[in-house]
N, C-alpha and C positions, 0 to 999 in steps of 0.2 A: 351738093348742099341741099337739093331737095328731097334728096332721101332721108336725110335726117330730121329735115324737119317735119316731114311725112311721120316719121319713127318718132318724134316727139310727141306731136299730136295723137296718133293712137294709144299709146303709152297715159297720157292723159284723157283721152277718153274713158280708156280702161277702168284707170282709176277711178274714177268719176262715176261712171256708170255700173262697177263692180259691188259696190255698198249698194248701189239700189235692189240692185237682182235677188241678193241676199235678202234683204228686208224684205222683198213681194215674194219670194219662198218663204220665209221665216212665219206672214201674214196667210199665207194658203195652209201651213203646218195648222196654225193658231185656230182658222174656220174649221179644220178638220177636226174640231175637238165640242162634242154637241156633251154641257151639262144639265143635267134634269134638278131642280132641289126645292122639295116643297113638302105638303103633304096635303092629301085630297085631292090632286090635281086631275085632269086628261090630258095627254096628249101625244099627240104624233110629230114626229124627225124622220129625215129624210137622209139617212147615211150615205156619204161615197165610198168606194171601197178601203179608203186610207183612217177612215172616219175610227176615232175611239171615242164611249159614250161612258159616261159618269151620272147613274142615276142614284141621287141620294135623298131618302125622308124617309116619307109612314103613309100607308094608303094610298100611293099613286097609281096610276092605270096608265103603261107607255109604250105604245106599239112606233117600232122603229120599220122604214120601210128600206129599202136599198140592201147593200153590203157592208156592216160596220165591222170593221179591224177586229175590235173587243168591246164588250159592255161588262160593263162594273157597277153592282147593283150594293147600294148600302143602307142597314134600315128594317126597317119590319110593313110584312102586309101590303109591297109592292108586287105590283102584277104588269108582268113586261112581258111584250110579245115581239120577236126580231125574225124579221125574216132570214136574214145569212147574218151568219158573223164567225170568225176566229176560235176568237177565246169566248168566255163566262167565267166571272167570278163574282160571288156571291159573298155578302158579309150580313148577317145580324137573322133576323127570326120571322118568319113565314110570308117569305118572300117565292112569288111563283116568276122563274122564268121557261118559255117556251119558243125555241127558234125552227123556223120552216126546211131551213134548206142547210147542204154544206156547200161549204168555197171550197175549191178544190177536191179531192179524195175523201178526206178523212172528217171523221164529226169534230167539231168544236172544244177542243180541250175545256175541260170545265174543271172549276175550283172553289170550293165551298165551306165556311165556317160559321156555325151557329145551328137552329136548331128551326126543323120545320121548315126548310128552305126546299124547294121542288123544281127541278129544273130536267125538261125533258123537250124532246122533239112534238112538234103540233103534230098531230094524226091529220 
């Protein structure tokens, strides 16, 4: 009889405590999501490796330090500097990105629309 009720209680633990876990991953996903949106701004983010960055306006200035997943840059006359990252994709018109290092092997897949967008490795 005390096995089951042993088997009960965990079973309800389980359950109980299985929605939380969820939520506090679901809220570490969420942090890992750094958005920039303004225009004329400065500033600095600090990416974790998991980190995807979303910078969107006109005349921003955004050095990202760490490892970020991907940067998404959207907009004109943004100037973003990333030390590592994944991806680059670039949307709208004379936007500079410049990234320092690669993750892994290979450079940073990059992806580009618009015109006057320049995206190269920092010397």
């Amino acid at each position: 009889m005390n096995r089951k009720l042993g088997a009960a209680v965990f079973m309800m633990a389980a359950c109980t405590f299985g929605p939380m876990t969820a939520a506090a991953q679901e809220d570490s996903e969420a942090e890992a999501t750094i958005d920039v949106t303004g225009s004329g701004e400065t500033s600095t983010h600090e990416c974790k490796p998991g980190s995807t960055v979303e910078i969107t306006g006109a005349s921003n200035n955004v050095t990202l330090t760490g490892e970020c997943k991907s940067v998404t840059v959207n907009g004109s006359s943004n100037v973003v500097k990333v030390e590592a990252t994944r991806a680059i994709d670039v949307t709208g018109m004379s936007n500079s990105v410049t990234w320092k290092r690669v993750i892994g092997k290979s450079k940073p897949k990059v992806s580009h629309t618009g015109m006057g967008n320049k995206i190269a490795q920092a010397k």
